[in-house]
N, C-alpha and C positions, 0 to 999 in steps of 0.2 A: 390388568391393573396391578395384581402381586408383582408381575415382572418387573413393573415400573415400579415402584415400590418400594424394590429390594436394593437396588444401590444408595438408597438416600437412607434406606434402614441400618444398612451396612457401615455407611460413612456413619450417620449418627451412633453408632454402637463404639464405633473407634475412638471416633472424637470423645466420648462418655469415658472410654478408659484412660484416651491420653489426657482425660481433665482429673480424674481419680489417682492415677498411680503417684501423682509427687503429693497430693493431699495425704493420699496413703501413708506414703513413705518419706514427707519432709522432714516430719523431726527425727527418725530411725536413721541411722547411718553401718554403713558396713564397712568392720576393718580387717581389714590382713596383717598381721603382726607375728614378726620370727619372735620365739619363746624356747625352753629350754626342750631340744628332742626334736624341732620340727616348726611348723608354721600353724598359728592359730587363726582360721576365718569363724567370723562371726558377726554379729548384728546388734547394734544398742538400740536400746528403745522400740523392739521391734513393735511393727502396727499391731493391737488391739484386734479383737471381733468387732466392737464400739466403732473404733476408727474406719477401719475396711468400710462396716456398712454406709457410715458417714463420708467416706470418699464417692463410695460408691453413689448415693441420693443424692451429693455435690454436683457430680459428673454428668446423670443423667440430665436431671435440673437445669444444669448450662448447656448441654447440647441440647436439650430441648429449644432453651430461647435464643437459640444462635441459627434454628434451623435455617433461618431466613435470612442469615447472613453467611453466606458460605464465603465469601471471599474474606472475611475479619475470620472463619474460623479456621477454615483448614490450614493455615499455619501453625494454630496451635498444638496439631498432631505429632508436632515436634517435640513435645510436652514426654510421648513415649522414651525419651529417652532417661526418664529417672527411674526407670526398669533394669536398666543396662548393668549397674552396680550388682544386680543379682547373679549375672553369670559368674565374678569370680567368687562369691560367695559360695556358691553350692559348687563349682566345678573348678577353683583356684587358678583359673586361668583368664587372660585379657587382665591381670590386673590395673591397664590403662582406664577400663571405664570405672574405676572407683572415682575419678572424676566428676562423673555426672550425677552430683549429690549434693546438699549444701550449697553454697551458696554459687556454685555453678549454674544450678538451675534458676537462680535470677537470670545470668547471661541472657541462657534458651528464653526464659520467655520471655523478657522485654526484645530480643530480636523476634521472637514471633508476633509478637504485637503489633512491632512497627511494619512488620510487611503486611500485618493486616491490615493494618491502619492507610497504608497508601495506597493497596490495593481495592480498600472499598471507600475512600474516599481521595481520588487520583489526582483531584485539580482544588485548588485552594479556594474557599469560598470570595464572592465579591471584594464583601468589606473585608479590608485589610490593614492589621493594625501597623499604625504610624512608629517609623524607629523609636520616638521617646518610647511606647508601651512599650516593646519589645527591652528598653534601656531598664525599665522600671521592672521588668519581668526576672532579668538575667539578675540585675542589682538584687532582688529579693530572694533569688535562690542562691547568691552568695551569700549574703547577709544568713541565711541559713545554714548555708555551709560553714560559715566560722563557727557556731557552736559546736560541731565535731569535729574539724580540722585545724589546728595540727594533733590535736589529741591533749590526753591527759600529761604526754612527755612536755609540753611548751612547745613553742621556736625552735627550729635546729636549726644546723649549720651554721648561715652565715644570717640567720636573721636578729637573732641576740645581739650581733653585731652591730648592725644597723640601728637596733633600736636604740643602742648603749647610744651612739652618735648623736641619737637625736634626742635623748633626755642631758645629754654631755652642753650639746647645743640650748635645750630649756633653760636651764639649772643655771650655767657657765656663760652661756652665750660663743662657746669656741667647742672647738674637737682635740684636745688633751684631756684623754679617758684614765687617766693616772689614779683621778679620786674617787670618780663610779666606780673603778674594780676594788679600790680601796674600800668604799663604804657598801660595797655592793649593792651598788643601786640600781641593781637589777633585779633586783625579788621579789618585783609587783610581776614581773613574766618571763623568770628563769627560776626555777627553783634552788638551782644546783650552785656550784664554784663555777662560773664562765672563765675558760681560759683566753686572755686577750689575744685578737688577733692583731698581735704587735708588728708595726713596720721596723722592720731592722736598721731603716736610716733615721728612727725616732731619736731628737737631739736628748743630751745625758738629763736623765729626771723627769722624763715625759713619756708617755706614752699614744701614741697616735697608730690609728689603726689603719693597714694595708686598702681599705675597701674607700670609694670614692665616697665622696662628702652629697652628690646630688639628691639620692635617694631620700637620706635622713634629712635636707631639707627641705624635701619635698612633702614629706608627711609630719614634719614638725609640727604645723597648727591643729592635725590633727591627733596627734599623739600629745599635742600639751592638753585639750581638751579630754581623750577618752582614754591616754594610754592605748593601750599594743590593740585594743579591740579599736579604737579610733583609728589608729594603720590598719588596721584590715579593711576597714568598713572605707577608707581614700583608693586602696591599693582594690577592693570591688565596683567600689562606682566606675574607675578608670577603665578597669576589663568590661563592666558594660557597654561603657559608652562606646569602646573600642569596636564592641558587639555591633551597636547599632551603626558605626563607619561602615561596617564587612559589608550590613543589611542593604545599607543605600550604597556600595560601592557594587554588588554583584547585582542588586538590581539595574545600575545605572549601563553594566557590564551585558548583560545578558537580555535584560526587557523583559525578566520572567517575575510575577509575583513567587513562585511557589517556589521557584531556585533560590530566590534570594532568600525567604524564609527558611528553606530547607538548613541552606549555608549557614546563615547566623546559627541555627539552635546548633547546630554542629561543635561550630566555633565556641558558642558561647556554655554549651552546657557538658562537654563532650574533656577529658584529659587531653593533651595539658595544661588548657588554661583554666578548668574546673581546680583546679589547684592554685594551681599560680595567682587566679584572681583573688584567693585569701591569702597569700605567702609575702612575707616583706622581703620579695626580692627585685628589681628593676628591671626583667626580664619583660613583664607586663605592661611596666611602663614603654618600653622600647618597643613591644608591639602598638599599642599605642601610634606612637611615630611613622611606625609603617602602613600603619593602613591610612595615616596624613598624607604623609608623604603620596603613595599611590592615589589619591584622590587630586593632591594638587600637581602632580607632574601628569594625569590625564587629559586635561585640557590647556588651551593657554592661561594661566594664572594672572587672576587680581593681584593689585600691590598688597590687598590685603595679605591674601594666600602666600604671596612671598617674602611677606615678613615674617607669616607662620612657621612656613619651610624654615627660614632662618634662625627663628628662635627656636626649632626645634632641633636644626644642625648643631646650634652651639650651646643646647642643654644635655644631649646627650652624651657627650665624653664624659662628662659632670655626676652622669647615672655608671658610668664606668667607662675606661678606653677604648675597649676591645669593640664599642657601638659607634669609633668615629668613622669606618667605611660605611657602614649604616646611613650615618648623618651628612659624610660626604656624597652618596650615589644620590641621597634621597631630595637634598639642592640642588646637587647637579641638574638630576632629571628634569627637575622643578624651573631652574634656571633658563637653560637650553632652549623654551620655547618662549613663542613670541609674549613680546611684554614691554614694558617702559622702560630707557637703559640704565635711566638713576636709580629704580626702584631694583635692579639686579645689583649696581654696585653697594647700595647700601646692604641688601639682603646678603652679598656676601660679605662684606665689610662687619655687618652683625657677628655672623657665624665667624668670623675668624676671632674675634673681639671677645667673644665664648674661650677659644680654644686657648688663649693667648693667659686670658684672666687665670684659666685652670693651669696652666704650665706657670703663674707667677704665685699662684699659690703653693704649686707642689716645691716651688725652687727655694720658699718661705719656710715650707713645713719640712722638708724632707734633702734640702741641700743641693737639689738640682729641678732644674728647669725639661723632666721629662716625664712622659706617660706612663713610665714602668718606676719612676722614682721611690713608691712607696713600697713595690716588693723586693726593690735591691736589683743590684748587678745580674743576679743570676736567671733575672724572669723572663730573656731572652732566649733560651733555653728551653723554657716552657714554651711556646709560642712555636711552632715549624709550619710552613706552607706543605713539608715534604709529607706530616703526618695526616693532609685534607683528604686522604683517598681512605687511609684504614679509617680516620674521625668519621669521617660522610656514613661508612657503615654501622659502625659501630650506634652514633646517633640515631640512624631509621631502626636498625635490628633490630641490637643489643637485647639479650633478655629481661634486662634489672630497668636499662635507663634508655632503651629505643625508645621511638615513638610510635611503630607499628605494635611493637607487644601490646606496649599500651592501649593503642585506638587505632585498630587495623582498620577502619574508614578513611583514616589519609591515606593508605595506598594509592583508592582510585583518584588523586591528584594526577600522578602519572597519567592513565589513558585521557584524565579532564584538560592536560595539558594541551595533548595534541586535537582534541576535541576543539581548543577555547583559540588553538591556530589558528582556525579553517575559519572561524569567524570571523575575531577579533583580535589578530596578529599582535598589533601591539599594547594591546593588557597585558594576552600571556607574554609579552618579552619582557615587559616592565614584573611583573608576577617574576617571574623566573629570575629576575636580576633581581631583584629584591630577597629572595628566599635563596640564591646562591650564595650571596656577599654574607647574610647571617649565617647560614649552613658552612660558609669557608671558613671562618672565624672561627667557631665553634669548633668545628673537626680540628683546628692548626694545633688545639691549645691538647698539653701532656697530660688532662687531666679535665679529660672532653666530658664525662658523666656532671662535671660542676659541681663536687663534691656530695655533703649530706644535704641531698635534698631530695624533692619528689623528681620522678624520670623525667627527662627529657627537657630539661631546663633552654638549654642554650640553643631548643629549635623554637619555645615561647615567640621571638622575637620575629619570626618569617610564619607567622600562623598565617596571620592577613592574608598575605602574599598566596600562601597554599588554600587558603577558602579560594580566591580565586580562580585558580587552576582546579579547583576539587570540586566547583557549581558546574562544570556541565555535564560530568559524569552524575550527581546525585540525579540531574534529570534526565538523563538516557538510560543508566541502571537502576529505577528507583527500589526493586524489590530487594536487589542487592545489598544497595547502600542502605536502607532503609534496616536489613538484618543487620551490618556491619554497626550500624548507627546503635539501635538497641544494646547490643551485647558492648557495644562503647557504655556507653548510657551505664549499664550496667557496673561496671568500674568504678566508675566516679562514685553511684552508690553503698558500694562494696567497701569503697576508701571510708567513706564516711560514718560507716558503722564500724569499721575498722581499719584505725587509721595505719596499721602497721602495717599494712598491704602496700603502701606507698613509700616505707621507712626502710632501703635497701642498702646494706653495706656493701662495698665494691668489692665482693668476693665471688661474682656470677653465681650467688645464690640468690633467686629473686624471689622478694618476700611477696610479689602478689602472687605467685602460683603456690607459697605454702599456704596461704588464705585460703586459694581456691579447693585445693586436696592435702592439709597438712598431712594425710600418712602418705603422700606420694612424692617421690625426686622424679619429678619431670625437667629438669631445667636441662636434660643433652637434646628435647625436642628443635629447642632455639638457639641460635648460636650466641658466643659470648663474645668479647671483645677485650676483656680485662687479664692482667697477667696473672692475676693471684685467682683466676677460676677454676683451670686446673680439670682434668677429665672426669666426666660426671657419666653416673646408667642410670637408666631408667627404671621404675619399678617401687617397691616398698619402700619409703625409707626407714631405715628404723628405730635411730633414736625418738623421729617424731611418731611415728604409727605406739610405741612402746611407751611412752610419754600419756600419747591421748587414753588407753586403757586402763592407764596409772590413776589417771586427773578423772576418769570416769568410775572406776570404780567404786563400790558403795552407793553410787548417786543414779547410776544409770542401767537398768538393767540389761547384762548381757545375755545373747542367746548363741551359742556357737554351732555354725553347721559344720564340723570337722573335730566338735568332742566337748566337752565343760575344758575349765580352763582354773588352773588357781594362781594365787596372785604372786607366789615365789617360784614361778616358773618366768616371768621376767626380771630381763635385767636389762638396764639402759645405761647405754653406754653416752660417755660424757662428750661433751665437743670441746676439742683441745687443736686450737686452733696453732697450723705449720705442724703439728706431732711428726714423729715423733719427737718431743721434749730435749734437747741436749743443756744441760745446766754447768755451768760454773760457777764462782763464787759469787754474790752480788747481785746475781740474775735472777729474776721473778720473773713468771709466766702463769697467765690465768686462764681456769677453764669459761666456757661462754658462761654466763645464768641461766638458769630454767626455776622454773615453779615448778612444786612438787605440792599434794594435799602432807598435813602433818601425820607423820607415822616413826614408826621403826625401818629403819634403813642400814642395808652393810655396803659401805663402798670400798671396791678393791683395786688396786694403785697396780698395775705391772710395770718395773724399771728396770734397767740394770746399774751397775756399778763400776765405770770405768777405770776409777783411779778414787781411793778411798780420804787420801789426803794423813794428814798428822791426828787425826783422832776418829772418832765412830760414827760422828751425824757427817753425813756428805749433803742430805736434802731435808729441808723442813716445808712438810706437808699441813697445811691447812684449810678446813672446808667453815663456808662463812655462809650466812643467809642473812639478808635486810643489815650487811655491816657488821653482825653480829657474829662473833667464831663460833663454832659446835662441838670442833674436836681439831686437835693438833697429833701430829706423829713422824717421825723422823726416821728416812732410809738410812742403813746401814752399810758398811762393806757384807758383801754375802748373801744380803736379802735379794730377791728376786720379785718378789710380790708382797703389800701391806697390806693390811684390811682395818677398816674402821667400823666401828658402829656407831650411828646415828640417830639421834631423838632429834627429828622435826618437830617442834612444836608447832600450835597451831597459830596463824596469821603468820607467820614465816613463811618466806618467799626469797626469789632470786637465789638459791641456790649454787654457790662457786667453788671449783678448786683451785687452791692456789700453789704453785711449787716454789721454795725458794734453793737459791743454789749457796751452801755454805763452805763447803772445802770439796777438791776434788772436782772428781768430774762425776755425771752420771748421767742417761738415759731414761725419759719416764715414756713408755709406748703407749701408754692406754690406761683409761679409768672407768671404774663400770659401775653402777650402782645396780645394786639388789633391795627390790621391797621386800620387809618381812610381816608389817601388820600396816594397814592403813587405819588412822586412830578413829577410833568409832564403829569401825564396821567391823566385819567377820571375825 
């Protein structure tokens, strides 16, 4: 009887701790940070006796009541991994698993979860809810997501944009944005100066903007009604409803209840359309289209269906140009099978009548009758068929703006691909042809990431397509997918308590992995794609590791296993983006911002002096926070290094150096701050 006993006592003893160790140690974090003489390891908020015993009663407690569900629990033994962070604590080495801390251990356990979850419950019960619930289900955890996404910053990129068009169109009833930038009538949801995004072919005294007219009059009714949260809340129902197309397109695909469900939450709950379905961008919409499209070029189509095809051929240029092979394959396909012969001529006769209207528009607005009218001569250029093989990668990899970083569960589209052959040959062909023609587009264009936005934009439009190809792997792998699904899952939540995990400058610096370990540079683990990425190591990094000690002192207490630590043994150095600095006359260059808490601070400038010019100031130095200057000071011929001191005050924030170049020439290498008191404390 004890022998028998003893492995279920065993497994529950494990399970007890792998449910206690992140209790223990979720809000305790361990940092590594270079300081003056050497490297500081140590531990904030290290756990209490309190806490311990409290993790401890935690962990028993749940392995107790899970005993009887081994298949929901033993994945959560993967829980041990918020342990891991202790080895480079006490032994300064592996600093990789400073990883597993923070909000990484979301990942771990909603991937644990979900393999429990299919593992003890494998097959989907009877009742099965109807696409609308599922439409109604997705719609409300958008509708959710807009109160955290896009963040305290507004709109970026290109959605100010958009919106400006469609209050231009309110207001005006036309798209001459000349008097919105003028009265800025954009400060119900831009805070800032929006800088227009002007077509170069805008006739003299107007301004008319590069980006296509369809979207803003797509959500006009709804932005005359709620403004920029009424866009959101048109641009969420669409992604649902699109959700529930996927539902009944992979169920009609497969004959599985539990694949189809599986696919949809994928689709619908999973990056990148977790974003996208709050973002005023057209990208949503044009999925949308595709998963129409793949529904009615599946069987022989109603006239109805192919009036649909056709009004949706000849709306989408309207959402943008780069969507009219979209719109073409998506007719095509649509046409090609059997049907009525008037009801084709007229279905294409529509969709041309679309493209024909937008080319007499652009030759109105912008002097000629072409698809690239509004960006000028030169957007031919931008656009290469040669660049679809480096784009194609770049778009799946990329660290900042892939789609695998983000939601490594598309992978299994591939082996779903050749899986959805063996079956049903022609879904996957039409799947494949649908998510090539987006995915060629996308890669052709010189600035394939689609500017400031969330990743992976310009694959939004071939999702449909890859649910298809990616439902019969979720049912041959589901332990798998089911992990991959989670720690996706994971993401999207991660964005939304912080939305700057999503917010990536195109420098192959990707800001969700400094979410996930701000004191760590992990971005050489993934590859990059960008030119201004530039060789990256792995390990500490240090302005940020040096940074978070900064922002935590006073507030959090430290415990160091490698020695006490005081607070003017760091120094942080500044991020001076291309350094080193070469200036001449006229020239200004800024360092990034950071937040600092209010204190005494000395910052010290190292430059040289190449050429001093006709008198003694060659550079003027100044450091600003929240707009505000702090201190000014001025390189000389002969100087080699400056030093400031600094009074942060408190609610000061954003932190900048700015160099300007006044005669001469001269060289600025580097800038470093030193805290001397942080205000209040020690």
């Amino acid at each position: 009887m004890r022998v028998a006993a003893s492995p279920g006592l065993a497994r529950g003893a494990l399970l007890a701790l792998a449910l206690a160790v992140p209790i223990a140690l979720g809000s305790s974090e361990v940092v590594v940070a270079p300081v003056s003489g050497g490297v500081w390891r140590g531990i904030l908020d290290p756990p209490s006796l309190g806490r311990i015993a409290l993790a401890a009663g935690v962990g028993i407690v749940a392995a107790t009541g899970l005993r009887r569900w081994r298949t929901l629990a033993t994945p959560l033994l993967a829980l041990w991994v918020a342990a891991l962070p202790l080895v480079p604590l006490f032994t300064g080495h592996g600093l990789t698993l400073l990883l597993f801390q923070g909000p990484s251990l979301l990942l771990v356990g909603l991937a644990a979860l979900a393999i429990g979850f299919v593992r003890h419950w494998p097959e989907a019960p009877p009742e099965s809810p109807s696409a609308w619930a599922l439409f109604a289900l997705a719609f409300l955890f958008y509708v959710a997501l807009t109160t955290q996404l896009p963040g305290a910053a507004g709109p970026q990129g290109d959605e100010p944009h958009y919106l400006v068009m469609a209050e231009s169109l309110r207001s005006d009833a036309d798209l001459d944005l000349r008097d919105e930038h003028d009265s800025r009538a954009y400060r119900s949801f831009y805070p800032g100066r929006l800088g227009a995004h002007k077509s170069s072919a805008s006739p003299k005294g107007t301004t008319y903007s590069i980006h296509a007219p369809g979207l803003p009059l797509l959500i006009l009714p709804a932005y005359a009604a709620l403004g920029f949260r009424g866009a959101q809340w048109l641009i969420a129902a669409l992604a649902a409803f699109t959700g529930a197309l996927v539902f009944r397109l992979v169920r009609d695909v497969t004959g599985q209840e539990w694949t189809a469900r599986a696919t949809w939450a994928a689709f619908a709950f999973l990056p990148p359309m977790a974003f996208y379905a709050v973002s005023i961008y057209p990208e949503a919409v044009a999925a949308l289209a595709t998963a129409l499209f793949l529904l009615t070029s599946r069987t022989d189509p109603s006239r109805r269906e192919m009036f649909l095809a056709a009004t949706l051929a000849a709306a989408l240029p309207w959402l943008h140009p780069k969507f009219l092979p979209l719109a073409g394959l998506g007719l095509g396909l649509t046409l090609v099978r059997r049907g009525p012969c008037v009801a084709r001529v007229v279905a294409a006769g529509l969709a041309l009548a679309g493209l024909v209207g937008l080319l007499a528009l652009f030759h109105s607005t912008y002097g000629r009758a072409s698809l690239s009218a509004a960006y000028g001569p030169g957007f031919d250029s931008d656009v290469s068929l040669a660049r679809i093989p480096w784009g194609l990668a770049a778009l799946l990899l990329d660290r900042q703006f892939g789609l695998l970083a983000l939601t490594p569960l598309w992978i299994l589209a591939i082996p779903g691909c050749l899986l959805l052959f063996g079956r049903a040959s022609g879904d996957a062909l039409r799947a494949i042809l649908f998510a090539a023609v987006t995915l060629g587009v996308g890669a052709s264009f010189s600035m394939w990431w689609g500017g400031t936005c969330p990743p992976a934009r310009f694959v939004v439009p071939a999702l449909p397509a890859l649910a298809v190809l990616l439902a019969p792997a979720l049912a041959r792998w589901r332990s798998l997918a089911a992990g991959l699904f989670g720690a996706s899952l994971g993401v999207t939540l991660i964005a939304a308590a912080a939305p700057r995990a999503i917010h990536n400058r195109p420098d192959g610096e990707s800001a969700l992995l400094k979410v996930l370990a701000p004191a760590l540079s992990l971005d050489a683990l993934w590859p990059s794609f960008l030119p201004e990425a530039g060789q990256r190591e792995t390990g500490v990094h240090e302005r940020r590791a040096v940074a978070e000690l900064i922002q935590a002192w006073g507030k959090r207490r430290l415990v160091g296993s490698s020695g006490s630590l005081r607070l003017q043994e760091l120094s942080l150095p500044l991020d001076l983006p291309g350094a080193p600095w070469e200036l001449v006359p006229r020239e200004t260059r800024f360092s990034r911002k950071l937040d600092l808490p209010p204190g005494d601070y000395r910052l010290e400038v190292e430059s040289r002096i190449l050429e001093a010019g006709a008198g003694d100031r060659v550079v003027r130095l100044g450091v600003s926070a929240d707009e505000g200057e702090l201190a000014e000071a001025y390189l000389a011929e002969g100087s080699t290094s400056l030093k400031l001191v600094l009074e942060l005050p408190k609610g000061a924030s954003r932190l900048a150096l700015a160099a300007e170049g006044l005669q001469g020439r001269a060289v600025i290498d580097g800038a470093r701050l030193w805290p001397e008191q942080v205000r209040g404390v020690r």
